[in-house]
C-alpha positions as CSV (number, residue, x, y, z in Angstrom):
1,X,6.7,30.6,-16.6
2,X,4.4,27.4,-17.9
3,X,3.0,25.5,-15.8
4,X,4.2,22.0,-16.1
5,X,1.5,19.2,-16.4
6,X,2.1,15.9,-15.0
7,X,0.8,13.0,-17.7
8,X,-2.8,11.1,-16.5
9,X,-2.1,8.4,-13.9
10,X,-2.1,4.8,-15.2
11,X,-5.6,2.7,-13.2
12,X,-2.9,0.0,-12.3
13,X,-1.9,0.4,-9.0
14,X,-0.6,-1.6,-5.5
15,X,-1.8,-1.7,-2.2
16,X,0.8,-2.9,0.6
17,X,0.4,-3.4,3.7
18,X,3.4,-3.3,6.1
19,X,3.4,-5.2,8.8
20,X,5.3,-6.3,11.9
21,X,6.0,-10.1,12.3
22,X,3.0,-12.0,14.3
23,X,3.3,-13.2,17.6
24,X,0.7,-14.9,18.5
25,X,-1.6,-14.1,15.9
26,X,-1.1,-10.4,16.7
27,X,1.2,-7.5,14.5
28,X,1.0,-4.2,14.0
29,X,-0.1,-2.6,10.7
30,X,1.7,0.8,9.2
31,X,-1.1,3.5,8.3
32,X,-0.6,6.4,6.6
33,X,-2.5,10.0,6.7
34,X,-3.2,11.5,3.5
35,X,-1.6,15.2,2.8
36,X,-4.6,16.0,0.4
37,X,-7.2,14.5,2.9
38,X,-7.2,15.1,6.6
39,X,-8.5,11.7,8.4
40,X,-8.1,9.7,5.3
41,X,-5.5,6.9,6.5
42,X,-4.6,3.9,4.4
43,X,-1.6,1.6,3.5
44,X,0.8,2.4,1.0
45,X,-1.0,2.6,-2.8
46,X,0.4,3.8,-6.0
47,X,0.1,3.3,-9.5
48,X,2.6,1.7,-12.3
49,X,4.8,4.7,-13.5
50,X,5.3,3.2,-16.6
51,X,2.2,0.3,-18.3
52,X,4.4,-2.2,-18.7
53,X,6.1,-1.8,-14.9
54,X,6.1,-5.1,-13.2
55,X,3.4,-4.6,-9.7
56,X,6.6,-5.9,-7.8
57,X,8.8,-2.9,-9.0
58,X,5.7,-0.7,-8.1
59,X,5.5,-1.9,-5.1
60,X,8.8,-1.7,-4.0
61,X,9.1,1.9,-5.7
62,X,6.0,3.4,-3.5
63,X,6.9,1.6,-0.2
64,X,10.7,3.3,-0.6
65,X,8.8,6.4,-1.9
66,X,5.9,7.0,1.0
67,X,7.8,5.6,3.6
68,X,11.5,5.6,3.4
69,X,11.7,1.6,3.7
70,X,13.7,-0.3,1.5
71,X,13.0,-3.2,-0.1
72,X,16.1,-5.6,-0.3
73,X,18.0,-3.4,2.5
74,X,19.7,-6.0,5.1
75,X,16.7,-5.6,7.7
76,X,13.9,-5.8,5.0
77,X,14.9,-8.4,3.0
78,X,13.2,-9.0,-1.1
79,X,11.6,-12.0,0.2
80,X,9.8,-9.7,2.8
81,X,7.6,-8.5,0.6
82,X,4.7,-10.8,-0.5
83,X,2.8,-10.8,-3.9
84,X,-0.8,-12.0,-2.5
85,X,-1.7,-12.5,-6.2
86,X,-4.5,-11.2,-6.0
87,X,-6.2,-7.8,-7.5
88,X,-9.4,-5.9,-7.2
89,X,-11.4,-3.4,-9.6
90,X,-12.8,-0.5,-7.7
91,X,-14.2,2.7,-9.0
92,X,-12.0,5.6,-8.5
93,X,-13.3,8.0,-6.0
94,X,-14.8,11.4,-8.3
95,X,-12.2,13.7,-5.7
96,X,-9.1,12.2,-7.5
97,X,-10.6,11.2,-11.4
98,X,-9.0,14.7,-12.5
99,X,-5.3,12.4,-11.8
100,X,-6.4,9.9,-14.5
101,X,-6.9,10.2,-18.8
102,X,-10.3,11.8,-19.1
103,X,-13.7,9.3,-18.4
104,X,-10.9,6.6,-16.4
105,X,-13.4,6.3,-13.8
106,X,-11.9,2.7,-12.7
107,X,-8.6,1.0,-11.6
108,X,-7.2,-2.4,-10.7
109,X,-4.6,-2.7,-8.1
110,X,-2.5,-5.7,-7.0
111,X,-2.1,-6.6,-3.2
112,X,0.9,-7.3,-1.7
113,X,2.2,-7.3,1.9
114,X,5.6,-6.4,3.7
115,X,7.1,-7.6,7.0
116,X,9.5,-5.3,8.2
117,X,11.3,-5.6,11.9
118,X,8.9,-3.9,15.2
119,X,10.4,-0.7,15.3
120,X,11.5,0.4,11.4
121,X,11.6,4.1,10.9
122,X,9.4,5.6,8.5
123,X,10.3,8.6,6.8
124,X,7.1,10.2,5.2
125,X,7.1,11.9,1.6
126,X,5.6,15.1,2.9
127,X,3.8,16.0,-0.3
128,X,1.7,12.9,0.2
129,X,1.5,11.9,3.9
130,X,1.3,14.0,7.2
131,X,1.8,11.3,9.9
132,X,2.0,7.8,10.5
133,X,0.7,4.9,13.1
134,X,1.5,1.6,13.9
135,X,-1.5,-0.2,15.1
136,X,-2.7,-3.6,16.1
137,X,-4.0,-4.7,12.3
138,X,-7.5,-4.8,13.8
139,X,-7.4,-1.0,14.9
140,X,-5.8,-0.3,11.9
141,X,-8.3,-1.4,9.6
142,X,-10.9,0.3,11.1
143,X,-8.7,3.4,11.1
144,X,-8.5,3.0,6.9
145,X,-10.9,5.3,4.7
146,X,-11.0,2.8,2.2
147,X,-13.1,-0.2,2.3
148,X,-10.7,-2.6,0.5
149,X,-7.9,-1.6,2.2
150,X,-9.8,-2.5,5.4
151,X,-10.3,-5.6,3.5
152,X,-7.0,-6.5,2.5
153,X,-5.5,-5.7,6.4
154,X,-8.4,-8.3,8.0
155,X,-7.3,-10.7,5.6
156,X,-3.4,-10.4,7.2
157,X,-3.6,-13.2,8.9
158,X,-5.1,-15.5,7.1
159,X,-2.3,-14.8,3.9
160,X,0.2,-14.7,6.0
161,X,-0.9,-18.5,7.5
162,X,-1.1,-19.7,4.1
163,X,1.9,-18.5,3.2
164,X,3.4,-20.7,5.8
165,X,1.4,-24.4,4.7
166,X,1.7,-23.3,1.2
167,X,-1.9,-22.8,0.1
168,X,-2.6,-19.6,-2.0
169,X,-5.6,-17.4,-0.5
């Protein structure tokens, strides 16, 4: 039987992080625990299936994908999930560059963030996540393996303020 080759990832990818509403300053953060990697939790990423998929589609794909929420359902609503305009270039780590088109040793990926209600069910894609935590987004952050996703869950509130008076972060 052949074995069946999947094509080289595209370097465009989103980060999301879920969230619970704020009280008082305060939510909880969905993290994620790698399949492939033992200890390595992070937020929901994923690259572009296609190079000329829209980062909102992306995201909303992946977040349905890793964790069984959907995007536009009656308790997670489209404008739930926000496009913080904003990307970052990172170098891929050397344990996943076999993934991407031979010497792809960098990607870009587009942050977003999604509110969904305190108690949402997740429903993990086993292939690619073991377990899951909801944590205040302080804990959280420190829990992520990944500096710029440690990055983009500190900057929670502070988006999610300027969201509110209209500024862009």
């Amino acid at each position: 039987m052949p074995i069946s080759t999947k094509p080289p990832k595209i370097p465009e990818s989103v980060l999301v992080v879920i969230h619970t509403p704020p009280v008082d300053g305060q939510m909880d953060v969905l993290i994620i625990e790698r399949a492939d990697r033992a200890g390595f939790w992070q937020s929901v990423t994923g690259s572009k299936d296609r190079i000329d998929e829209p980062f909102l589609k992306t995201a909303v794909r992946e977040v349905a994908e890793e964790t069984g929420i959907v995007v536009g359902a009656p308790d997670v609503p489209a404008q739930a999930l926000r496009d913080w305009h904003h990307e970052i270039d990172y170098e891929i780590y050397p344990v996943w560059r076999h993934r991407y088109a031979e010497g792809v040793t960098r990607n870009t990926e587009h942050w977003f963030s999604l509110e969904v209600p305190k108690g949402t069910p997740v429903t993990l894609a086993p292939r690619e996540h073991t377990a899951f935590l909801w944590l205040p987004y302080e804990e959280a952050a420190a829990k992520c393996f990944s500096s710029s996703n440690r990055e983009a869950i500190l900057q929670l509130p502070a988006r999610l303020a300027a969201d509110h008076s209209g500024e862009r972060l």
